[in-house]
N, CA, C and O of each residue as an XYZ file, in Angstrom:
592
protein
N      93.631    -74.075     -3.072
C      92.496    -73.235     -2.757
C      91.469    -73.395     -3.892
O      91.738    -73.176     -5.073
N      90.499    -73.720     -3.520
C      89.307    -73.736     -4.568
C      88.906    -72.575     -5.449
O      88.590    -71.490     -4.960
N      88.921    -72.820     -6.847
C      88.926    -71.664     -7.700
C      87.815    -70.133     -7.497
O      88.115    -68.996     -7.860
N      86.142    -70.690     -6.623
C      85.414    -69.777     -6.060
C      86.258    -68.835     -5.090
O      85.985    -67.675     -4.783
N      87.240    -69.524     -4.719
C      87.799    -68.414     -2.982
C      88.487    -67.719     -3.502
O      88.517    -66.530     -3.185
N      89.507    -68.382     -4.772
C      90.327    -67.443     -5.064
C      90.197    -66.469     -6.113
O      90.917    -65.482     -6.262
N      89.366    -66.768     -6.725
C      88.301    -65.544     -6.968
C      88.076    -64.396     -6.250
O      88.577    -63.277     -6.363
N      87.246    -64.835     -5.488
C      86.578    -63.767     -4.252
C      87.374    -62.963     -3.524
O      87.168    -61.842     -3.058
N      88.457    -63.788     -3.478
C      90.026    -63.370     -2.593
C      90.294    -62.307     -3.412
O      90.288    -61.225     -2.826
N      90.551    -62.273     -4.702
C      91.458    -61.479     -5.476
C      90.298    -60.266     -6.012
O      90.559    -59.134     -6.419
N      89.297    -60.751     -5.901
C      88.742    -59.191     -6.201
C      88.585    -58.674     -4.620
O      88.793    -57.461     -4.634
N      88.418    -58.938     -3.830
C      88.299    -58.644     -2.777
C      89.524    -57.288     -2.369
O      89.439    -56.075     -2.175
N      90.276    -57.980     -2.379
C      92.012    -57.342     -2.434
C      92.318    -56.399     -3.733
O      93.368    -55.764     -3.820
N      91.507    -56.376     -4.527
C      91.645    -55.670     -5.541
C      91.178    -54.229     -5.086
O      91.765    -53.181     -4.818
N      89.488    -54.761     -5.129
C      88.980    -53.650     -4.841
C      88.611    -52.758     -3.213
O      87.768    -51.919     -2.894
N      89.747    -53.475     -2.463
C      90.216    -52.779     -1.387
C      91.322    -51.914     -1.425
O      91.438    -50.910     -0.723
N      92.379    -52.440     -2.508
C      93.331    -51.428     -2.233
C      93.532    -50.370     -3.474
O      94.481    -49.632     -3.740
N      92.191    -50.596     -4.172
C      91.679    -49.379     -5.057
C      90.458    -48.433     -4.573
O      90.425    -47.280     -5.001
N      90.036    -48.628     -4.201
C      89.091    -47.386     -3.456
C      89.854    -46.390     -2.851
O      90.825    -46.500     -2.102
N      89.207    -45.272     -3.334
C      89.669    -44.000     -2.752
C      88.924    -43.560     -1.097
O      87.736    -43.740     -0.829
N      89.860    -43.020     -0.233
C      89.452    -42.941      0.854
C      88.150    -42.004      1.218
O      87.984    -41.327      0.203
N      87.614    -41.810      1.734
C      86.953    -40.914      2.473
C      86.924    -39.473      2.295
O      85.956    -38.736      2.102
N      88.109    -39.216      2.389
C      88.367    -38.003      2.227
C      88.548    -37.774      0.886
O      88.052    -36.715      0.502
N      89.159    -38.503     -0.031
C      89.270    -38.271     -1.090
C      88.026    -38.626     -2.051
O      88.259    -38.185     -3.177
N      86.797    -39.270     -1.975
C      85.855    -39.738     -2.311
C      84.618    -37.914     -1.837
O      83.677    -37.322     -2.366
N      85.451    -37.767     -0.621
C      84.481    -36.308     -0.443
C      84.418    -35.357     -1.256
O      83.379    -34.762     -1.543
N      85.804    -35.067     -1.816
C      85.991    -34.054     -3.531
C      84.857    -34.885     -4.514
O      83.903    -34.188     -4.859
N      84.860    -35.769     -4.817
C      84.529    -36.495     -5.828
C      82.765    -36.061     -5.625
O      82.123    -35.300     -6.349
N      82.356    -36.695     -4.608
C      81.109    -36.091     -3.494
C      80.235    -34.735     -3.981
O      79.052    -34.656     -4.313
N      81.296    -33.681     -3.891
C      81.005    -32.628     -4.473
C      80.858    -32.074     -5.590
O      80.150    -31.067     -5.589
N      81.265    -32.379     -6.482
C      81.225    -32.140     -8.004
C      80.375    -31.619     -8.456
O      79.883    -30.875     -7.607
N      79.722    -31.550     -9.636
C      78.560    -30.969    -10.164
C      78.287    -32.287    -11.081
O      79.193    -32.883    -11.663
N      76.694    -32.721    -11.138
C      75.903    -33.637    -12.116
C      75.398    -32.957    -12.944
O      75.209    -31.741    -12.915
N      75.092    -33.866    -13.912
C      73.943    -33.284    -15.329
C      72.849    -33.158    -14.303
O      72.960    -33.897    -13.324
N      71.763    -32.313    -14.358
C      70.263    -32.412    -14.454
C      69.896    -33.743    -14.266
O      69.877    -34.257    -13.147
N      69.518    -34.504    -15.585
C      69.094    -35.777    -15.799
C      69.884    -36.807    -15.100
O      69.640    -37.907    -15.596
N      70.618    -36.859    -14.272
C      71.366    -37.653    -13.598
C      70.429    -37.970    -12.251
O      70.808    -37.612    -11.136
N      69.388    -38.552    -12.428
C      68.643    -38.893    -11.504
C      68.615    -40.150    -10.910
O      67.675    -40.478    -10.187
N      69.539    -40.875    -11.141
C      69.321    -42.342    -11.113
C      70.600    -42.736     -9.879
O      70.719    -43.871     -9.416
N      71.462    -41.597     -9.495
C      72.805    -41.772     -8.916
C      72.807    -42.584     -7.775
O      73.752    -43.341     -7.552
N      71.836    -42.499     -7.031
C      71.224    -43.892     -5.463
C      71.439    -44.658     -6.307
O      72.461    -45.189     -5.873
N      71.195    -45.194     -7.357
C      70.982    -46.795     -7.702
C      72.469    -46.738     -8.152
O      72.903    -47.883     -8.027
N      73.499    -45.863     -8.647
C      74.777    -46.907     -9.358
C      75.817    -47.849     -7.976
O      76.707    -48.675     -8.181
N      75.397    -47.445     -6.892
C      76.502    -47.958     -5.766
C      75.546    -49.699     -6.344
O      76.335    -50.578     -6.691
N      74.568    -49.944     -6.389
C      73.639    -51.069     -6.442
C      73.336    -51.619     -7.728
O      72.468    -52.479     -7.884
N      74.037    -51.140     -8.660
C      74.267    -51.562    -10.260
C      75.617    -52.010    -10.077
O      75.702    -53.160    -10.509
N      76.557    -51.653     -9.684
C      78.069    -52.233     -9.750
C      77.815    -53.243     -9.025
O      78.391    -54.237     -9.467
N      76.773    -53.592     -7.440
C      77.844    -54.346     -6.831
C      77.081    -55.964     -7.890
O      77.374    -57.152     -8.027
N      76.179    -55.150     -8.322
C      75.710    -56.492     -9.422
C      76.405    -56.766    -10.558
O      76.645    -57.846    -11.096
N      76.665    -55.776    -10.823
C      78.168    -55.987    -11.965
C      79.360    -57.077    -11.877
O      79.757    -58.019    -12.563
N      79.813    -56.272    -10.332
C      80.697    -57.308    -10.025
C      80.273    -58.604     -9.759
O      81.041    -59.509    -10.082
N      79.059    -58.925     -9.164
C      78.544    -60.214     -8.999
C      78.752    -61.381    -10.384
O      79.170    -62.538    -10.413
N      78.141    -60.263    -11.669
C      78.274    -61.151    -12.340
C      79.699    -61.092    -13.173
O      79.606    -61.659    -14.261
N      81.223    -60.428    -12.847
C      82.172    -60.208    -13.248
C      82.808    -61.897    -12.634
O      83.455    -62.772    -13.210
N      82.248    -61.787    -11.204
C      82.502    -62.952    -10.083
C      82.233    -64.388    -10.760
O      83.043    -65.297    -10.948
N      80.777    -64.327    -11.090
C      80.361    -65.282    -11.487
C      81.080    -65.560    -12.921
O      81.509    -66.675    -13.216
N      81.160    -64.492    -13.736
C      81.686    -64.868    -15.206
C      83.187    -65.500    -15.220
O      83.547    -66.286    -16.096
N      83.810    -65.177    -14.422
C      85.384    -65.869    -14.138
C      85.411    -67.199    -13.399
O      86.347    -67.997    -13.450
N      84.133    -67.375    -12.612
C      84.421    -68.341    -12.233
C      83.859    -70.058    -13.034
O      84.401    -71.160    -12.948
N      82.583    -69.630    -13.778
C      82.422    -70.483    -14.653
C      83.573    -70.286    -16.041
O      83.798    -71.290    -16.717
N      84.300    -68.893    -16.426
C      85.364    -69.462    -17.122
C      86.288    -70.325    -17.039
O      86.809    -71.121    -17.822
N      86.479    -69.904    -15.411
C      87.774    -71.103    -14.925
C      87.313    -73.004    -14.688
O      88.075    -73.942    -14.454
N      85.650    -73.005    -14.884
C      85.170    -74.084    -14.833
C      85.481    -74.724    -15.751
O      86.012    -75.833    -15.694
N      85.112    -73.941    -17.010
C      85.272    -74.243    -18.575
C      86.381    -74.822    -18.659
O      86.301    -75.590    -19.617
N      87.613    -74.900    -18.079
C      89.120    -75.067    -18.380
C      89.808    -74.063    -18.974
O      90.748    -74.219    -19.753
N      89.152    -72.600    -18.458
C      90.015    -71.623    -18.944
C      91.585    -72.029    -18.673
O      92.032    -72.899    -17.926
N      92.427    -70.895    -19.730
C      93.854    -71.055    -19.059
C      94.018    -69.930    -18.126
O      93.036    -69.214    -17.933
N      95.211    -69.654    -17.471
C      95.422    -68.450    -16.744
C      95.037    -67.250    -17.722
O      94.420    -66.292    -17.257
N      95.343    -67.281    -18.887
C      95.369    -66.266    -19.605
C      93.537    -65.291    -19.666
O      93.291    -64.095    -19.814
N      92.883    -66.144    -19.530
C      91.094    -65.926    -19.227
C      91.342    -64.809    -18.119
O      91.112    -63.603    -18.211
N      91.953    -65.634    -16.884
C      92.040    -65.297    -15.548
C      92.514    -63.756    -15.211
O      92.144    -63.010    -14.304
N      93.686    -63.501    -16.514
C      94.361    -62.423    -16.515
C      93.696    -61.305    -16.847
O      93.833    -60.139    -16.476
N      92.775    -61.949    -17.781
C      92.149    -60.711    -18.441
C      90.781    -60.076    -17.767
O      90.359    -58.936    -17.965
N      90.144    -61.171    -16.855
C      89.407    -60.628    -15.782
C      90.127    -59.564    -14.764
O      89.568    -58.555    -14.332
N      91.538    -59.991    -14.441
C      91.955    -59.269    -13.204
C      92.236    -57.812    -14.246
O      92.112    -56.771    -13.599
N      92.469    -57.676    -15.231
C      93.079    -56.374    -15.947
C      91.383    -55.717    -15.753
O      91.167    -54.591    -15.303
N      90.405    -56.587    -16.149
C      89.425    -55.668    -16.010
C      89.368    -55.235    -15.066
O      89.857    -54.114    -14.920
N      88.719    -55.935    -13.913
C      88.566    -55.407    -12.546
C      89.423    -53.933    -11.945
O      89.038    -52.908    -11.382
N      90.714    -54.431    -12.381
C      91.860    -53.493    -12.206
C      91.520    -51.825    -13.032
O      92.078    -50.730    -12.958
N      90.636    -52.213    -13.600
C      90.725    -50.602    -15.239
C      89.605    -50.483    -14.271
O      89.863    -49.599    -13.454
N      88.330    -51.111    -14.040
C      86.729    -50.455    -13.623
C      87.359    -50.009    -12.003
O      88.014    -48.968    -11.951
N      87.197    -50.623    -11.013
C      87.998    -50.128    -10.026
C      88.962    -48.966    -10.298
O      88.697    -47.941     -9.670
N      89.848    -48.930    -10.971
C      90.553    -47.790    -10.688
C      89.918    -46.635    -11.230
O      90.406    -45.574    -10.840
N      88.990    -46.557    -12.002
C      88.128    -45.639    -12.305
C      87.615    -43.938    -11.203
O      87.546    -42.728    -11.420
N      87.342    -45.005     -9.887
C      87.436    -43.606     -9.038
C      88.656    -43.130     -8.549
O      89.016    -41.960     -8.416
N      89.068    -43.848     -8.374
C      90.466    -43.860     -7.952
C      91.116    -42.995     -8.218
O      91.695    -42.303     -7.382
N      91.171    -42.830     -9.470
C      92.117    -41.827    -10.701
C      91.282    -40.713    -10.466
O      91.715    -40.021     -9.545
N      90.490    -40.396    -10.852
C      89.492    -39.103    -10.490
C      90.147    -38.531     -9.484
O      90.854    -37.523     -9.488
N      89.700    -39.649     -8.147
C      89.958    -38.734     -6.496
C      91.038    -38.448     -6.377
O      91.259    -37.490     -5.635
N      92.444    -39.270     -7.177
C      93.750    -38.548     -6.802
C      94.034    -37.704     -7.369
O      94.674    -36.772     -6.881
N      93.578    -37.766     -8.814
C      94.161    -36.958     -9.962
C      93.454    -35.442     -9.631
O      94.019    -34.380     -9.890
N      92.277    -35.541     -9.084
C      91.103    -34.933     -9.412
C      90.690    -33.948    -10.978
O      90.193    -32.847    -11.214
N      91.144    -34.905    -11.646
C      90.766    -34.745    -12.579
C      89.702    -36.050    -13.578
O      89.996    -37.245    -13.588
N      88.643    -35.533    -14.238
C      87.305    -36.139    -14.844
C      87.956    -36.748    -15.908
O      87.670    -37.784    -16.507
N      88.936    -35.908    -16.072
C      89.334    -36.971    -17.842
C      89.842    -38.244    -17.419
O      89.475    -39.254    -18.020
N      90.468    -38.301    -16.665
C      91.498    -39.843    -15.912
C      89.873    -40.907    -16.172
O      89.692    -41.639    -17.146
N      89.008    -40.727    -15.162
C      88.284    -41.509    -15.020
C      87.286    -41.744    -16.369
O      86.592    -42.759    -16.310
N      87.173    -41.061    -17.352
C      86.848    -41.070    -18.689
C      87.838    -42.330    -19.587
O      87.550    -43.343    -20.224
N      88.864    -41.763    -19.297
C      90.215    -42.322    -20.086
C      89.591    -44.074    -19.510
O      89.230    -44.969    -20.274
N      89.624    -44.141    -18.065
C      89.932    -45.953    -17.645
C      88.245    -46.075    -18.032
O      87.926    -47.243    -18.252
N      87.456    -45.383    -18.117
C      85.956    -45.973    -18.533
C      86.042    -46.582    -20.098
O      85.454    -47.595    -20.477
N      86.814    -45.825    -20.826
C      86.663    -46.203    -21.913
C      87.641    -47.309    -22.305
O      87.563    -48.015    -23.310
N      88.622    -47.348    -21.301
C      89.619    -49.078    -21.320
C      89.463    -49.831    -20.706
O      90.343    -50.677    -20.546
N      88.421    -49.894    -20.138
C      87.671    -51.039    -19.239
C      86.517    -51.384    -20.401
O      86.301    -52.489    -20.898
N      85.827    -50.102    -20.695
C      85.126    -51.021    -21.579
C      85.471    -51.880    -23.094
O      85.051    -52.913    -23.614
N      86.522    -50.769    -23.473
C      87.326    -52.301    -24.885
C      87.591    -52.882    -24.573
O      87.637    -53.772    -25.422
N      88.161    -53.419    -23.080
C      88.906    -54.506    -22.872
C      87.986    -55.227    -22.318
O      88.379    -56.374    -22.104
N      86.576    -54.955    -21.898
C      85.423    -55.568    -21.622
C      85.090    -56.988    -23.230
O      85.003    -58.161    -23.593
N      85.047    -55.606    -23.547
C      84.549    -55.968    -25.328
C      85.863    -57.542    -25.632
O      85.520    -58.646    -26.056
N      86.864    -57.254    -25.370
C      88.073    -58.379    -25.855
C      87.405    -59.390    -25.003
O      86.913    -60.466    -25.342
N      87.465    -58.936    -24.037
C      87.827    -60.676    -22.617
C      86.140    -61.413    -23.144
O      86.050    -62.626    -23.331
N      85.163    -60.659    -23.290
C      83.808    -61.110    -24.038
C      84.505    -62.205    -24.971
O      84.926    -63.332    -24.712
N      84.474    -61.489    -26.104
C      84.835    -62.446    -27.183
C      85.595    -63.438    -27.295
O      85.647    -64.322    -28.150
N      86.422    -63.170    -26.016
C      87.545    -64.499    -25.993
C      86.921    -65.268    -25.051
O      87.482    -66.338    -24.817
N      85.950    -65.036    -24.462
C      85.391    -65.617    -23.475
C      84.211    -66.754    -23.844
O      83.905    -67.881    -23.455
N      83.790    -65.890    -24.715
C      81.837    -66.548    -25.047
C      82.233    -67.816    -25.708
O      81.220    -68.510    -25.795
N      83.848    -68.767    -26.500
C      84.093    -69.335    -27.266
C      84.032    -70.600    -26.184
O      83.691    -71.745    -26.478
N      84.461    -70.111    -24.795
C      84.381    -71.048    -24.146
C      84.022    -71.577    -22.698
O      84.125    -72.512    -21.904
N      83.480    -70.183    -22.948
C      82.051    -70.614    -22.097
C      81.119    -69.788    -21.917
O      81.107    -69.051    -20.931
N      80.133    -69.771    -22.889
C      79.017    -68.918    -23.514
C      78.333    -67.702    -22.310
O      78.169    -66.488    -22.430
N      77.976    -68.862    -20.882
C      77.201    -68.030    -19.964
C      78.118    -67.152    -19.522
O      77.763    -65.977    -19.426
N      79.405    -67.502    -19.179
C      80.905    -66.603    -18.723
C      80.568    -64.959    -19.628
O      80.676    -63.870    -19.064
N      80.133    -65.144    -21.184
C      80.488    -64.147    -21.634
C      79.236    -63.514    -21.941
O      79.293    -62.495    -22.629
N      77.985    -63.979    -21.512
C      77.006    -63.454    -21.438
C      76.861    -62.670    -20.142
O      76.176    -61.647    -20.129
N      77.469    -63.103    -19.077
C      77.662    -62.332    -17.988
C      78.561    -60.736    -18.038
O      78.415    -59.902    -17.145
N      79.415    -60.537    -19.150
C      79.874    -59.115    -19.160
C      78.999    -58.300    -19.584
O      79.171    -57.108    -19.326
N      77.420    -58.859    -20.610
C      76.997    -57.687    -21.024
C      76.107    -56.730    -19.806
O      75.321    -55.865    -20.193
N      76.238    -56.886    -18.915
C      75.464    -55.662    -17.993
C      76.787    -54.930    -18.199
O      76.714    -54.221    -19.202
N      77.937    -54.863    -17.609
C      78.833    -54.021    -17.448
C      78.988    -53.286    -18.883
O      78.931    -52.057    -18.922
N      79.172    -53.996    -19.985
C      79.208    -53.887    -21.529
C      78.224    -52.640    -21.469
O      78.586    -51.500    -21.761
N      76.681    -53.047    -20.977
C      75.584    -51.993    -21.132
C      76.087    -50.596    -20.365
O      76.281    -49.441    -20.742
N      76.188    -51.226    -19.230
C      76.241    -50.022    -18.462
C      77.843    -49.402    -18.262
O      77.979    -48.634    -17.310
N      78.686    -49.602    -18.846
C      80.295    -48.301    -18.955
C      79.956    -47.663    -19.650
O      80.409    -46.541    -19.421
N      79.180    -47.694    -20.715
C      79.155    -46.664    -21.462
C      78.832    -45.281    -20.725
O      79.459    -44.223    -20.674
N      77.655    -45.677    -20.193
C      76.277    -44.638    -19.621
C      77.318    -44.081    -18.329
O      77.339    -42.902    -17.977
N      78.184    -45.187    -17.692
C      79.336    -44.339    -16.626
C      80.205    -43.153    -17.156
O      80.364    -41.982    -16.810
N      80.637    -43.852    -18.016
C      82.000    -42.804    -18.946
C      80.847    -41.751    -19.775
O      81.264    -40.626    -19.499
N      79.988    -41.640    -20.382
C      79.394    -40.654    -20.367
C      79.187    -39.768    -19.948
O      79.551    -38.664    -20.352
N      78.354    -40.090    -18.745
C      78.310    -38.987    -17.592
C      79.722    -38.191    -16.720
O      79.756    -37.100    -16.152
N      80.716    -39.152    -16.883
C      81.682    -38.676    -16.476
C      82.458    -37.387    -17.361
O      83.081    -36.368    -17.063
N      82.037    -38.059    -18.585
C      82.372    -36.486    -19.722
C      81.934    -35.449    -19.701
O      82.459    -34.360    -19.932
N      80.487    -35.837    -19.298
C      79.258    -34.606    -19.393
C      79.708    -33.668    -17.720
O      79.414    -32.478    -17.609
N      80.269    -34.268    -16.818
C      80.796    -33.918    -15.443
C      81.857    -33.242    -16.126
O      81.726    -32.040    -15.895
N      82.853    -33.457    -16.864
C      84.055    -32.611    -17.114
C      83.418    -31.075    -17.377
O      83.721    -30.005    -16.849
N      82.369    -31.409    -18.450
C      81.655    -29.797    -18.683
C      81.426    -28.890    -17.635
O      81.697    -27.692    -17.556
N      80.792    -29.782    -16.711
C      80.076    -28.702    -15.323
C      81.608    -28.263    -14.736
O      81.789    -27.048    -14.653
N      82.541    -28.999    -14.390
C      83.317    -29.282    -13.424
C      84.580    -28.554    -14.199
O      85.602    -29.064    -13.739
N      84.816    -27.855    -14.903
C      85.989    -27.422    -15.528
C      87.119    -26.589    -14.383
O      88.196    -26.151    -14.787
């Protein structure tokens, strides 16, 4: 299978059988925001660009002659940002999804650095996500306040 499909395949399958359902996404739905949280229409349309370039960054790693080990550390990400709601809607609790924001993003920070050595654009492609977990897991803290 060509390294693009199986790519696509595996986040695909990833982030299908991590999404929280409907019903459980409806708690989440309800919550309370900061004020300044005005921007919330645009994050469904910031991730799926995220992932685009999560897509793209694994797959020019695996161009590079990554080893599996590259490969692994993409799927651990995917696996920590994805489960992000996840944990919330089951747990329903704000800290869970705090907790995987902030281990998605060190482990953002690792797979970068091990990344950019060998293949520069691969690891220039994490910094949107790099930029933007923070500003997720933030708000998700500032939600624990309202939401106690």
């Amino acid at each position: 299978m060509p390294a693009w499909l199986t790519i696509l395949l595996v986040m695909a399958l990833v982030i299908a059988a991590l999404t929280p359902t409907r019903r459980e996404f409806g708690w989440f739905l309800q919550l309370r925001r900061p004020a300044w949280l005005t921007f919330e229409r645009w994050i469904p349309l910031i991730w799926s660009l995220i992932y685009l370039c999560f897509y793209a960054s694994a797959l020019l790693s695996w161009q590079a002659g990554g080893s599996g080990a590259p490969m692994l550390g993409y799927l651990l990400l995917l696996l920590l940002v994805q489960s992000y709601t996840l944990l919330i809607c089951r747990t329903r609790r704000l800290a869970w999804g705090t907790a995987a924001g902030l281990a998605g993003w060190l482990w953002g920070v690792v797979l970068a650095s091990r990344v950019l050595p060998l293949a520069p654009s691969a690891g220039l492609l994490l910094v949107p996500f790099l930029l933007w977990s923070p500003i997720g897991t933030f708000v998700t803290w500032r939600m624990q306040r309202l939401n106690r």
